[in-house]
C-alpha positions, -999 to +999 in steps of 0.1 A: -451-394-072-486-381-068-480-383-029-449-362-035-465-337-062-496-332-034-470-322-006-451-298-028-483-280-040-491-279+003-458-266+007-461-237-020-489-231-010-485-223+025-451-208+016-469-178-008-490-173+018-468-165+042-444-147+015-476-122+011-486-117+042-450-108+052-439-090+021-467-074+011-487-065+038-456-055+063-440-032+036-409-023+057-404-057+070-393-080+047-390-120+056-373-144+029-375-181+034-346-204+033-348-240+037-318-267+031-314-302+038-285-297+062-282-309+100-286-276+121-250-288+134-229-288+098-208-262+089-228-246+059-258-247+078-244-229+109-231-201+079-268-197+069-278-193+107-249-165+108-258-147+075-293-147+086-280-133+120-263-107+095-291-098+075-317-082+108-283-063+117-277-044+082-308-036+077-316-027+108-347-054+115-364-041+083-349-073+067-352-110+076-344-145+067-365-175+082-346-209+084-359-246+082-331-270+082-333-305+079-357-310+049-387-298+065-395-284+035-386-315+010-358-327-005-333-304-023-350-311-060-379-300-039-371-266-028-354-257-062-392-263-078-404-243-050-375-214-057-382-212-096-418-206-088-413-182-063-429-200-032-395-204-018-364-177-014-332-188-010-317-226-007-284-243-008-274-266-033-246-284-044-229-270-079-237-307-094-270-300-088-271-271-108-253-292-139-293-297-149-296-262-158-264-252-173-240-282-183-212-252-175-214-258-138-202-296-146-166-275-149-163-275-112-170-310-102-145-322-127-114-343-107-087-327-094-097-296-115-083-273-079-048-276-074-053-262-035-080-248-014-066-213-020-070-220-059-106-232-057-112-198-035-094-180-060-114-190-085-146-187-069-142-156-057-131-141-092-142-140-128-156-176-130-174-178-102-193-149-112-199-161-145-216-189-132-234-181-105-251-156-130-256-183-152-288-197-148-314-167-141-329-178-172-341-209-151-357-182-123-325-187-104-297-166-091-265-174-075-255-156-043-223-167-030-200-205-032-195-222-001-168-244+010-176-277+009-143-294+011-132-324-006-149-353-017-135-386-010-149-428-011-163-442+022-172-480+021-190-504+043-166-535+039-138-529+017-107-502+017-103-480-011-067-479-014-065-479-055-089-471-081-091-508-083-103-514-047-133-498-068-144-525-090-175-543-085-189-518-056-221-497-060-214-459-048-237-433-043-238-403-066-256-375-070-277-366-098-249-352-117-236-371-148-196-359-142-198-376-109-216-404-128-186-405-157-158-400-123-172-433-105-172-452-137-137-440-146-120-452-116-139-486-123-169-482-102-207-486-101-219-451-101-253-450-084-279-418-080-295-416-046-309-390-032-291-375+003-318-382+022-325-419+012-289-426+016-281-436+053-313-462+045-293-475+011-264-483+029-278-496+055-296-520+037-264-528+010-286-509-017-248-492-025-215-502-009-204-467-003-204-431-015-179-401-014-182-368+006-165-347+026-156-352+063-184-328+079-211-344+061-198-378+063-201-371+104-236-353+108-252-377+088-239-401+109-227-427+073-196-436+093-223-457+121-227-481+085-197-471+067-162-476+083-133-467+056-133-436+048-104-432+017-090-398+018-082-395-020-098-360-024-106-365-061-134-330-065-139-300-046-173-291-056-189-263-037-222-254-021-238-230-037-266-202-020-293-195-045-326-170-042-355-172-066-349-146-093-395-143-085-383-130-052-345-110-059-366-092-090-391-077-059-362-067-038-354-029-035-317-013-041-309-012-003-327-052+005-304-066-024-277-048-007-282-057+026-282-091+017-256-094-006-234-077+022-248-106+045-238-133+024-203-119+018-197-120+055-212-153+056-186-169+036-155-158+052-175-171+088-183-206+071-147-211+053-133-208+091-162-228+106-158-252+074-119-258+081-123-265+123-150-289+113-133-309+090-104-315+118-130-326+144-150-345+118-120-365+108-114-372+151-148-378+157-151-408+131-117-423+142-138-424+175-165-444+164-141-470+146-139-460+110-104-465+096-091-437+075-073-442+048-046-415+028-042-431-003-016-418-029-036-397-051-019-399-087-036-432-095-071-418-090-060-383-112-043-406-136-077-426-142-094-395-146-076-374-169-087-382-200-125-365-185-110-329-188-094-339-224-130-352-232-144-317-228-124-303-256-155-307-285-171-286-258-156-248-263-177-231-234-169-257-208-135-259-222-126-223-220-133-224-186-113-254-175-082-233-193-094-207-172-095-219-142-060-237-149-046-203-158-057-185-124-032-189-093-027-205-062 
């Protein structure tokens, strides 16, 4: 922990650095630092590339955003410490991730809470997804846009998923988020928090038996060479989220926060359309390399999971948004 604690402080360190030579001293230049833990080939991460792209041609090269994919600047928990204090600028997340700062995001990773990709973009887009992505600047954090992140489904090392019962007994990775915790266990498995990076080692060495993602990340982080089912049950569609440290969006003029909000717009119509091609070669690629996929029927897994949205009822802000959300149309 101290060895992790040291390179954090390094990274902050050297990040605030940069932040005021850049922003401070080159007054009409601005540079904001993103850093995610995504391969430079995945979907999201080739979005972030775009918007960046984006960003230098709004505002005319007085704006722009430096990348560094692939964890080079720690792990995901990492770069959220680094974001709150304001050593960071923006990251990507998952929306589980952001359960630990307001238990209202644990409304979109709830099973089979999207009828249809159109309804989960419909409700992004609109009243909800505003409401949460404005949610947790108390925490030093602000939303800027959902990304599509597809649907999350099982893949094993040894055994087929074809029922919730194909389930029992097997260790499957998690994220830190206690509704995919609570989903696992409800469909009879062993629900186990990994980190993303630690996870191709895990199942390599038969830490966990599987995990559950979609198809794009599934391929770039090359699971399918150790896992070869991949069940196709679809049971969330949690998004990606962009965040910017509220330290740095507070410093922003009118025009930057403008610029950049236009950037990200753009970026999300590019990376639903770079999100949708990759899932179709994802899925070909890792028939390619041998892994068997599997379309289960799906009303086994939603029956095993219904009584989670019921569950939320004793909690009225989280359950006025599932009705929500229910309410809005395809």
């Amino acid at each position: 922990m101290k060895y992790i604690f040291h390179i954090t402080l390094l990274v902050a360190t050297i990040l605030m650095s940069v932040t005021f030579n850049s922003c401070q001293s080159e007054k009409k230049h601005r540079v904001l630092k993103l850093a995610h833990g995504l391969d430079p080939t995945h979907p999201v991460s080739k979005a972030m590339v775009y918007m960046a792209e984006r960003v230098k041609a709004n505002s005319g090269g007085k704006m722009e955003i430096e990348i560094y994919p692939s964890g080079q600047l720690g792990s995901e928990q990492q770069c959220v410490e680094l974001l709150q204090i304001g050593s960071l600028a923006i990251t990507k997340v998952s929306a589980a991730v952001m359960e630990s700062f307001t238990e209202n995001f644990q409304v979109l990773g709830l099973p089979y809470i999207f009828r249809s990709k159109q309804h989960s973009f419909n409700v992004l887009d609109g009243k909800v997804g505003k409401e949460l992505l404005s949610s947790t600047e108390q925490f030093n954090i602000r939303g800027l846009c959902f990304f599509d992140a597809g649907s999350r489904s099982f893949y094993t090392i040894n055994k087929p998923i074809y029922t919730p019962g194909d389930l029992k007994g097997l260790k499957i990775r998690v994220m830190k988020s206690q509704t995919a915790m609570n989903l696992v266990k409800a469909m009879g498995g062993s629900p186990t928090p990994i980190s993303w990076g630690e996870l191709y080692t895990a199942l390599q060495s038969g830490v966990v038996d599987g995990a559950e993602n979609n198809p794009p990340s599934f391929y770039t982080s090359h699971h399918y060479e150790v896992c070869k089912y991949y069940s196709l049950n679809e049971h969330t569609m949690v998004p990606d989220v962009l965040i910017i440290s509220t330290v740095i969006w507070n410093k922003l003029s009118d025009k930057e926060k403008e610029w950049l909000q236009k950037s990200v717009d753009e970026a999300v119509i590019v990376e639903r359309k770079l999100w949708a091609e990759s899932e179709i070669e994802s899925i070909e690629k890792v028939k390619e390399a041998g892994v068997t996929i599997i379309h289960p029927d799906k009303k086994p897994f939603a029956a095993k999971v219904q009584t989670m949205l019921e569950s939320y009822r004793d909690k009225p802000d989280i359950y006025k948004l599932i009705t929500a959300i229910q309410n809005v149309e395809d």
